[in-house]
C-alpha positions in Angstrom: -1.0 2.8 -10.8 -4.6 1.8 -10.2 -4.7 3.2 -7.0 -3.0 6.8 -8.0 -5.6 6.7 -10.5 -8.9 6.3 -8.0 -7.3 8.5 -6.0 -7.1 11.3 -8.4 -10.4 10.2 -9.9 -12.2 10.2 -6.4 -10.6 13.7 -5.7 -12.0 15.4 -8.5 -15.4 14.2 -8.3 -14.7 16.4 -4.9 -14.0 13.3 -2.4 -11.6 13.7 0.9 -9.4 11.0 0.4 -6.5 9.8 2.3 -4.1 7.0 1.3 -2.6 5.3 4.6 1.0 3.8 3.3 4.4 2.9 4.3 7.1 4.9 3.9 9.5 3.9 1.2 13.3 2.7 0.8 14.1 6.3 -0.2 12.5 8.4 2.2 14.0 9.7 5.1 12.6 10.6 8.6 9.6 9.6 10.6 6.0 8.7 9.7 3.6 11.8 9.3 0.1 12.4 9.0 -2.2 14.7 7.4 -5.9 15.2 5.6 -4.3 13.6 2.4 -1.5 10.6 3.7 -0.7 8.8 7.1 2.8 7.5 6.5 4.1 4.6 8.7 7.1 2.7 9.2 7.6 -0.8 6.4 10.0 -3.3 5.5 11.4 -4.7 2.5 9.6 -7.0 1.0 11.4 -10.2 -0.5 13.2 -10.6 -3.2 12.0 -6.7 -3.9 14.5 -4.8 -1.4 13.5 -1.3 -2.7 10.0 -2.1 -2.0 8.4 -1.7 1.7 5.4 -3.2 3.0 3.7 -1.4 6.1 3.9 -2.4 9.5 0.9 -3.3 12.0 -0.5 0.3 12.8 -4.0 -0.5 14.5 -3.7 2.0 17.3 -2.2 5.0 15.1 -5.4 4.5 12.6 -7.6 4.1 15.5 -6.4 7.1 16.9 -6.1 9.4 13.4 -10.0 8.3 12.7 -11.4 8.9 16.0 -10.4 12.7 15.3 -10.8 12.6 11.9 -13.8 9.7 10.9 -13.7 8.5 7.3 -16.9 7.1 5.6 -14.9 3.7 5.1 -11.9 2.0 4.3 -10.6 0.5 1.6 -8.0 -2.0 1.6 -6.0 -2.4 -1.8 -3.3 -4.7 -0.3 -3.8 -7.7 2.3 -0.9 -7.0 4.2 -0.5 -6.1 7.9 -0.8 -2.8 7.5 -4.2 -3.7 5.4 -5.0 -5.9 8.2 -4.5 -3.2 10.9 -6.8 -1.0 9.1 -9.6 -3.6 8.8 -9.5 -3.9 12.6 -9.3 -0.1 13.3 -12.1 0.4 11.2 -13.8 -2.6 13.3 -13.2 -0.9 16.0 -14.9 2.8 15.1 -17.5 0.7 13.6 -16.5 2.1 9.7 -17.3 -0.2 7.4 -14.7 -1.6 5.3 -13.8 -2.5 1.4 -11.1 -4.6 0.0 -9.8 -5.3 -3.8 -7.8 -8.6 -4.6 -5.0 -7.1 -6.9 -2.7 -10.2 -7.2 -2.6 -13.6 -7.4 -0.2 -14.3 -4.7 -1.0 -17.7 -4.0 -0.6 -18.9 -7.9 2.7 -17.7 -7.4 3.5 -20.6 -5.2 4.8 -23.3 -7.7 6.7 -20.5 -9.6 8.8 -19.8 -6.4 9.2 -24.0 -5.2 6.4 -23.6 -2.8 3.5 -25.3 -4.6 2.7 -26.8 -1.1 1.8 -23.3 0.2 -0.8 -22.1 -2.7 -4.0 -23.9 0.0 -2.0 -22.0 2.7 -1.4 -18.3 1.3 -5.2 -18.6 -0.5 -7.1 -19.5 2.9 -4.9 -16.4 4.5 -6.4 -14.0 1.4 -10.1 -15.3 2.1 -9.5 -14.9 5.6 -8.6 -11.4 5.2 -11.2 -10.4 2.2 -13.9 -11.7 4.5 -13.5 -9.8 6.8 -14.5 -6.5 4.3 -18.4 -6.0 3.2 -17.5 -6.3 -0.2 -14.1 -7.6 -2.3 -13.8 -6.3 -6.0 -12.1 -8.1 -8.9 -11.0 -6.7 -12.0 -12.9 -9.1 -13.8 -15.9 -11.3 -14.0 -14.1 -14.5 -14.3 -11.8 -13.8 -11.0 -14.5 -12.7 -9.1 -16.7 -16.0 -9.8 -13.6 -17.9 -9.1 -12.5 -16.1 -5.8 -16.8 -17.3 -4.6 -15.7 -20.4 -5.9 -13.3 -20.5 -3.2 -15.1 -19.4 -0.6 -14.4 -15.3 -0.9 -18.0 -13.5 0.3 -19.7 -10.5 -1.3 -17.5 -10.4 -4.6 -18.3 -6.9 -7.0 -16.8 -6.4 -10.3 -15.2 -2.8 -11.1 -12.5 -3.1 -14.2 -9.3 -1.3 -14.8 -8.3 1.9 -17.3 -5.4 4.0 -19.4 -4.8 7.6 -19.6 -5.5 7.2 -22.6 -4.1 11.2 -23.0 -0.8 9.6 -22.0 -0.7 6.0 -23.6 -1.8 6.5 -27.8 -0.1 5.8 -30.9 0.9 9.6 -31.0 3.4 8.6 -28.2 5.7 7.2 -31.2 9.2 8.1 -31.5 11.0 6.8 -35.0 14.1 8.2 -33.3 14.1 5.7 -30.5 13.2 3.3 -32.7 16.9 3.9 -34.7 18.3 3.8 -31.3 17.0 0.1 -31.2 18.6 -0.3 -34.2 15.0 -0.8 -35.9 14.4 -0.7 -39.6 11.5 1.3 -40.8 9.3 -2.0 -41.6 11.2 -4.6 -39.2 9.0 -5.4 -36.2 9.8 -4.2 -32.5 8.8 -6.7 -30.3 8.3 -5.5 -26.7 7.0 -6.5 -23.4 6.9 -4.8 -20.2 6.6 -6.0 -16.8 8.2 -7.1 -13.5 11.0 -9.7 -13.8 10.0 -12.2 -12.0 9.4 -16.0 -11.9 5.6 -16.2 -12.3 5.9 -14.2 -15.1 6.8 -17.3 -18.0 10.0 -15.7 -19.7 10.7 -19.3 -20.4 7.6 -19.2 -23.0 8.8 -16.0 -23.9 12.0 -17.0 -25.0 10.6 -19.5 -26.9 9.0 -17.3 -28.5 11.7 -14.8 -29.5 13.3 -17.6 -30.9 11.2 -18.5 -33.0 10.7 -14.6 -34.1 14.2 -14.3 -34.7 15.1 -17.5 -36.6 12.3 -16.0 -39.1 12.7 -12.5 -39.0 16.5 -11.2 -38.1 15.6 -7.8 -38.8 13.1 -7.9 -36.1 14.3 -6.1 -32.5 13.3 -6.9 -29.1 12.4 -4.8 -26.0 12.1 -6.3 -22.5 11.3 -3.1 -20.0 11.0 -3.4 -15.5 13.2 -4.6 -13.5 13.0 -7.2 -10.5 14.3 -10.5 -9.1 15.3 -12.1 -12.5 17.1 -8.7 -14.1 20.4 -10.5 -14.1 18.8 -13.8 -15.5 17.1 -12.4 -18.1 20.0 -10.5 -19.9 21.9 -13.7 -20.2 19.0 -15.3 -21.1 18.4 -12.6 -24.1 21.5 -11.1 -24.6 20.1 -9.2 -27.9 17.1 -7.6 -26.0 17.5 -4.7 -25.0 16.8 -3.3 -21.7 15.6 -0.1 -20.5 14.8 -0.6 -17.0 12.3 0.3 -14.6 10.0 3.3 -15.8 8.8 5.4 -13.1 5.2 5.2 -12.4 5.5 9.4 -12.5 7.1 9.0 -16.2 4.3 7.4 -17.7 5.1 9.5 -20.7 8.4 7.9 -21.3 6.5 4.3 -20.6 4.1 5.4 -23.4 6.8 6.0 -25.9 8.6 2.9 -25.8 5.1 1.2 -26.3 4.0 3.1 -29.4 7.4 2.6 -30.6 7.2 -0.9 -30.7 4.7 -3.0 -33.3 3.9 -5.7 -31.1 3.1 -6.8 -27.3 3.4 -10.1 -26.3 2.5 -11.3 -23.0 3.2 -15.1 -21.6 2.3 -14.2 -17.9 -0.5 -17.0 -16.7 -1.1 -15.9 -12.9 -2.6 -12.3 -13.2 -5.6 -10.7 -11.7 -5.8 -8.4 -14.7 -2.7 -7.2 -16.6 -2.6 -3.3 -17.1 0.1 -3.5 -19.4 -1.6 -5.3 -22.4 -4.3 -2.6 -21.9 -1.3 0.0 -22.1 -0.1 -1.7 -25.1 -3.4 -1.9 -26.9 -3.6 1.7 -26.4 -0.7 2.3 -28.2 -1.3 0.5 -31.2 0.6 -2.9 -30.5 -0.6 -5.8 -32.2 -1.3 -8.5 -28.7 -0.8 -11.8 -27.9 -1.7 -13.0 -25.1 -3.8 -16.2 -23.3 -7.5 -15.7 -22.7 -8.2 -14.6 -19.3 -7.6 -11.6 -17.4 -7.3 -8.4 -19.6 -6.6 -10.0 -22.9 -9.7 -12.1 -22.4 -12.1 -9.3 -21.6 -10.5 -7.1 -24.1 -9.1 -8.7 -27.1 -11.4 -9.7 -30.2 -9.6 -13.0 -31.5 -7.9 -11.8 -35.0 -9.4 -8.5 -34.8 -7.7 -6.5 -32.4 -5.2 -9.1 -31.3 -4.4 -13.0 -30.7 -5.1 -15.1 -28.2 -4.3 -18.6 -27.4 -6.1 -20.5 -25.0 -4.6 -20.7 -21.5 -3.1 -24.1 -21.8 -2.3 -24.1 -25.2 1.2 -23.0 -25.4 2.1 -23.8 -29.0 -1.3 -21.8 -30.4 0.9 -18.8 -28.2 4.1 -19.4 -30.0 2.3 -20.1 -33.1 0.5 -16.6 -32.4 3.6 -14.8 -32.0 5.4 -16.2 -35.1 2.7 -14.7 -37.2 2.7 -11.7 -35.8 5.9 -10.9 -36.2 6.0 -12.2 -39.9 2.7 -11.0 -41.4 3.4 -7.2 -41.7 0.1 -6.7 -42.7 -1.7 -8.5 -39.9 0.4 -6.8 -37.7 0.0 -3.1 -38.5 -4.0 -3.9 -38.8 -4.2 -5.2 -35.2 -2.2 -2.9 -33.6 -4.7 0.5 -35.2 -7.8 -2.2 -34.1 -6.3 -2.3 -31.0 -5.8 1.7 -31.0 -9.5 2.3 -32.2 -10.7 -0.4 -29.9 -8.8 1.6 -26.6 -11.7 4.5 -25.7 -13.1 1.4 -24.0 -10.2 2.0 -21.1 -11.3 5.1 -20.5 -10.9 5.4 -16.8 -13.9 7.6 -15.6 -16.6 5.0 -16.1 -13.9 3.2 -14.1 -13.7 5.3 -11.1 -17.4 6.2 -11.2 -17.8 2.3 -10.9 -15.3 2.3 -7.9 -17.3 5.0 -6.5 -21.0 3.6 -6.9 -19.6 0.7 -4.7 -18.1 2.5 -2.0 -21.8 4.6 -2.0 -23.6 1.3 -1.8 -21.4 -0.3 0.6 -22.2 3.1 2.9 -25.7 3.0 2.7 -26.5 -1.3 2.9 
């Protein structure tokens, strides 16, 4: 999502750009190449089979750029094919950017690999120093990534279409479809399914929400490794599935349907979706880092809990869902608080980087 959006952004401020990618689960045929997209072959990655990750492609990037020379690089993903790029641009002597998207290496204790979190980290600063510059989405990542060795850290934030994600996304008749009462709450939280992402919190959570409130209704939507898990885990949430990044409308809809976000996850770089949810007039709790850190006002535009503190979370959550009033005036904050994720500033800020990083 961030990167179709920088994309878009960069091309109407009247950039060439070309995205180098790997060809997906569903499409067919052999890798291409044009002005816009060099396709190349990928593999699944783990645990995510309809996901690919691209294959080492040094020469074929050597050899596109030597015809066509970009200004630089940037690497969004610190994969082989991310690593190929970095060496082709070497190469051709173009310099090179990079962005640290994803924890990956807190993921390690959630997946019985604690051992590995030195191991995958070193391989990420490895990679990262080898660009000019590495951006974070926030302050506090990118002065913890130094911390750890990580050279030439920037700061350039994330956005919402906010034309797409508002409270005038919501549908009452959905909402009857979730068997929702006009003034029972709709819980909802969107995400990937997987490990790092505490459902165990989250279920505590909901049960403590429901033992109070049995009119209230509950919304898990994405899919992932722990699909199965997670209905048996919350067999009266209901589950949507996966939204298509290209039906962002429909993503926006079940938001503003809802009346309250809550999000448990503890390992990520940023978290788009609380942003999304602010947007859309939830009322959020979260822990404070990342995007509900940088974002949320502490009882003004939403809750936070401090990152250890699990029982100021549940605590959070319970009162959200029980104080009608405190709900409904967080979530229109939260809504009058969202042109602050506008996302031109954003790309302009991508953009006065790239321009630096050219000219230093």
């Amino acid at each position: 999502m961030t990167l179709s959006q920088l994309v878009s952004g960069l091309r109407e401020k009247g950039h060439r750009v070309q995205v180098v990618r790997p060809l997906q689960a569903q499409e067919s045929g052999e890798p291409k190449a044009s002005s816009e997209t060099i396709s190349v072959f990928g593999l699944p990655i783990p645990r995510y089979p309809d996901l690919r990750f691209g294959l080492p492609s040094r020469n074929r990037l050597i050899h596109a750029w030597q015809a066509s020379p970009p200004d630089i690089v940037h690497v969004a993903t610190e994969g082989p094919l991310g690593l190929s790029a970095i060496r082709a641009a070497k190469v051709l002597g173009i310099p090179t950017t990079s962005t640290f998207h994803t924890n990956f290496h807190s993921y390690s204790e959630h997946y019985n690999a604690r051992f590995a979190t030195r191991i995958v980290l070193a391989f990420l600063r490895w990679i990262h120093n080898q660009t000019r510059c590495t951006m974070a989405p926030t302050r506090e990542l990118a002065d913890e990534l130094a911390g750890e060795g990580f050279k030439n850290m920037n700061v350039f934030g994330r956005g919402v279409n906010l034309k797409v994600f508002n409270q005038q996304a919501r549908d009452e008749n959905l909402r009857k479809r979730w068997g929702a009462e006009t003034n029972a709450p709709v819980v909802i939280h969107v995400s990937r399914l997987a490990a790092e992402k505490n459902y165990e919190l989250l279920n505590k959570a909901y049960s403590l929400i429901r033992y109070s409130r049995p009119d209230a209704r509950f919304v898990i939507v994405g899919s992932g490794p722990l699909d199965k898990k997670l209905k048996r885990d919350f067999p009266y949430a209901i589950f949507p599935g996966s939204i298509p990044l290209e039906n962002r409308e429909e993503l926006a809809r079940h938001y503003a349907s809802a009346d309250a976000f809550l999000y448990p996850s503890k390992t990520e770089t940023y978290g788009n979706v609380a942003t999304e949810a602010m947007a859309c007039g939830n009322a959020l709790v979260g822990f404070d880092y990342a995007s509900p850190g940088q974002h949320v006002q502490h009882g003004q535009n939403g809750l936070v809990a401090d990152l250890q503190d699990d029982d100021s979370f549940l605590k959070h959550s319970l009162e959200i869902a029980t104080n009608d009033t405190l709900r409904r005036q967080l979530g229109n904050a939260a809504a009058a608080y969202s042109p602050t994720f506008d996302w031109q500033p954003i790309v302009n800020r991508f953009e006065g980087i790239l321009e630096q990083t050219i000219n230093g």
